[in-house]
Every structure is written in C-alpha cells, then in structure tokens.
N, C-alpha and C positions, 0 to 999 in steps of 0.2 A: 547666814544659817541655811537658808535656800542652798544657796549652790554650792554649798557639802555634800547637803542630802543628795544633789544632783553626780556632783563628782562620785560620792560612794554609788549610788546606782549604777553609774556606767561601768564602774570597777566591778561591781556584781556581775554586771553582762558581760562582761569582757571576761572574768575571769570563768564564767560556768558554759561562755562559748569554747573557749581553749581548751576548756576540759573534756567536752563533748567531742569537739574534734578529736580530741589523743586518745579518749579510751574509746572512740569508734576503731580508728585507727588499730586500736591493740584487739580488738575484739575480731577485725579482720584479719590480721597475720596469725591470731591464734586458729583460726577457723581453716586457712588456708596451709597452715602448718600442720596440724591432725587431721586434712582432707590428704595432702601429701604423706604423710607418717600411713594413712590406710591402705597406700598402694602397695600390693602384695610382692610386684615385681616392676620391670620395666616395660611389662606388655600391659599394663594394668591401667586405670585413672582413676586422678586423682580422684578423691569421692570422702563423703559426710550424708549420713543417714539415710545409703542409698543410694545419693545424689553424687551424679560427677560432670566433671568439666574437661574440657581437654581443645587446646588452641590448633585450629586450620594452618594446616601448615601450606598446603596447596590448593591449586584454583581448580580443583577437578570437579567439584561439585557446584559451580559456578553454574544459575540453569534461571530459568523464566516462574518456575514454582514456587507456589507459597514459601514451602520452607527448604528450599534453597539457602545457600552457603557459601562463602567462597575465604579467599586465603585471606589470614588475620581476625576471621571472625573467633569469637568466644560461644563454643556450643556447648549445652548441657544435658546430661544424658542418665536415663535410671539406667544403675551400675546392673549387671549381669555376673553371679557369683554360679559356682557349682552349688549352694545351697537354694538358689534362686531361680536355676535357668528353666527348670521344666515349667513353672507356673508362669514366669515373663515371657520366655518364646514360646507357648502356647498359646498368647496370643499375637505373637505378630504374623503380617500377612507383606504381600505384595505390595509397594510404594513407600513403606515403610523405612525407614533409615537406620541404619546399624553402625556400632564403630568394632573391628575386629582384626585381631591378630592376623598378619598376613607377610607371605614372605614377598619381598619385591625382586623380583629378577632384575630389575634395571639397577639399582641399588644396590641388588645383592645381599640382603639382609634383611631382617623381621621387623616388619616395623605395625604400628598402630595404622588402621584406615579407615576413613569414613562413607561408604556408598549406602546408593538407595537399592532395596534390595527390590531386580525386574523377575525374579523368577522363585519359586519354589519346587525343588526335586528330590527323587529318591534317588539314592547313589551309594553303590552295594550295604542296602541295607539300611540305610543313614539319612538322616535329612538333611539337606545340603543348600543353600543362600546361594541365588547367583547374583553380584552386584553390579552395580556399574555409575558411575560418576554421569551428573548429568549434564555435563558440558561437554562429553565425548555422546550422550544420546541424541543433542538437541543442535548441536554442530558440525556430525559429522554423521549421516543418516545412515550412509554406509556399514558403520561400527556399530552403530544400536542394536540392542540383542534382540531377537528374532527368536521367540520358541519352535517355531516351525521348523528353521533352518539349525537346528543346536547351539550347542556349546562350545564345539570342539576348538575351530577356528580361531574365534573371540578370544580365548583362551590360552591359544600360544601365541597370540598379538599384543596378550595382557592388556585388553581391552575390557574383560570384565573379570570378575575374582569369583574364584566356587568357596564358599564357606562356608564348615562344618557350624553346629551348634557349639560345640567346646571352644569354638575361636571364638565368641560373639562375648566380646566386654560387656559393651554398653548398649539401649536404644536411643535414640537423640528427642531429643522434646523438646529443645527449641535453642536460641540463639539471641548472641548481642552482639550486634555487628560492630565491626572494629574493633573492638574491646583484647582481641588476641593480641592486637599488636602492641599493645598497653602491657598486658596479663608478659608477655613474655619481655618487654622492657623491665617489669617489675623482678624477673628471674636471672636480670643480668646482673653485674657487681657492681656499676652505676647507677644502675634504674634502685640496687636494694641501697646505696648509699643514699642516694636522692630521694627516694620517695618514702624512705623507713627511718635510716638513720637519723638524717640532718633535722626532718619530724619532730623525732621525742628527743633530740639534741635541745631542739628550738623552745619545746617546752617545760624542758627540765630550768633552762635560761631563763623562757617568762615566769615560772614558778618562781625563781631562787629570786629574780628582782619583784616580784607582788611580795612575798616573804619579806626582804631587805623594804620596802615602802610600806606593807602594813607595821613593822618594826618601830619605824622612824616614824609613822603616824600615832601609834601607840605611845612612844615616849613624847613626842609631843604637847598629843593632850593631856600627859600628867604633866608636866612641867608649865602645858596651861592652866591646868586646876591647881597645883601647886602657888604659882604665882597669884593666882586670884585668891587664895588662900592669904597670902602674904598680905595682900592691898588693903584685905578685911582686917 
C-alpha cells in the first residue's frame, strides 16, 4: 500500500513538472510573438508594454563600461514611439545609449544601431545625437569625438553617426550577455524545430502515455475490486 502512495506521488510530480515546463514554454512564444506582431516596420523592435529587445549584431560597442555590450549580447530597451518621444528624450543626456534608425554607407542600406550617445547639438534647428560605439572611442584615441575639434571629419569616416530624434527607437536599460546568440538560434528553422517543436511534440507524447497508464491503472483497480468482490 506504501509504495502506491509513493509511486502516485512521483507521477504527481512528474506529471505538474511537465506541465510547468510547456505552459512556461507556451507563455514565452506567446509573449515573444505579440512583442514581434508590435513591430511597426522593419526599423522598429521588437517590444511588449513598452519594453523592447533587440540582439548585437556587432562588436562595436565592445568597451571597459558598466553597460557596455558587445556582439551576441540580448539588450533591452524602453521603446521610443512618436507618441512617446518628446517625454522619453527629454530626458536623455550625454553617455547614455540609444538604438536608432541609420543609414550605413558601408553597407549601403538602413539598418538598426546601437551607440552611446558623446554629444548633444543644435543642427538647423533640430536636435541632433552624436554617437559613437565604444570600441572605436576606447581603442582608437585618434577617432574619439572631440567637441572641440567638430563633427565634420568623424563623419565622413563614419566614425560616429549625427542622429535626429525621429530616428531614436529605443533607450537601452540594460542587457544579458550572450543570450543573442540563443535569441537568434531560436529565429532560425532549426533552432524553431529544436527548441519549439520537438518541445510540445514531446509533451503531447508524455500526456497521451500518462493518459494510456492512468487508463490501464483505472481499469485495473476495478477488476481489483471486482475480483475481491467475487472472493467475498
């Protein structure tokens, strides 16, 4: 009789750990699915009450500072909307981290970037981010921006980026290191077979065999009580 009770117990644990795993599991692709469904465009990130994320693609902000960053990291960042920008960049300042729409001449095309913003100016009119990644300030002294000496230079060496407020997505608020290189394993068709599919394959499996063994335990003990029935 003991080690019934013992065997149902473990089948208790086992079976409300399985379940904890899949519906975390589901509660994350859902989360990360309506963070993606919120992005406006493809200059956008992904983002949920606010809140966005968006994976390092490169080592340019690789530096000695607190909140330094480098490629593969997962950084997180309050989103920057047209309904939002004048109350959130009102208060950013100098040192500060930005992610913003930018064209890359090397590249040749628009892409998402993340720098520390060394400068704040007026530019006809306008207020204007100057940024600069901090592996190019802290490695190569020569290229660090210098308000003294301008902008100009810097600038056609694409050394640092002038950026308007209407290009500023996101501010950064912090980071999990390595985790990009995960986050975008999980975006690949292998990483979503492996890490999704095979998952809630695995547990629809251990449900249909707990199901077929609670079954055949059930008929069991009537065919137990049945017979003791008989004996009487």
């Amino acid at each position: 009789m003991l080690e019934k009770i013992q065997e149902q117990k473990w089948f208790n644990i086992t079976k409300l750990v399985v379940n904890i795993l899949f519906y975390t599991l589901i509660v994350v692709l859902v989360l990360f699915s309506i963070a993606n469904i919120n992005k406006k465009d493809d200059y956008s990130v992904p983002n949920l009450f606010g809140k966005g994320f968006t994976t390092v693609a490169t080592p340019s902000m690789e530096g000695s500072q607190k909140d330094s960053f480098t490629e593969d990291d997962l950084i997180f960042l309050s989103v920057v909307t047209e309904k939002n920008a004048d109350r959130k960049l009102s208060k950013v300042k100098i040192g500060d981290i930005i992610t913003f729409k930018f064209f890359n001449n090397d590249l040749n095309q628009t892409v998402l970037n993340t720098h520390r913003i060394v400068d704040i100016i007026e530019l006809n009119g306008k207020t204007v981010y100057v940024t600069q990644g901090d592996k190019i300030a802290e490695k190569y002294p020569d290229d660090k921006y210098n308000a003294d000496e301008g902008w100009e230079d810097l600038v056609a060496q694409n050394k640092i980026e002038l950026v308007s407020q209407e290009d500023v997505r996101g501010i950064y608020t912090g980071k999990w290191n390595g985790f990009g290189k995960t986050f975008k394993f999980l975006q690949t068709s292998n990483g979503f077979l492996l890490c999704v599919v095979m998952p809630i394959a695995l547990f629809f499996v251990i449900e249909l065999l707990l199901l077929v063994l609670n079954f055949m335990k059930i008929k069991q003990e009537k065919r137990d009580k049945q017979h003791a029935l008989d004996m009487e």
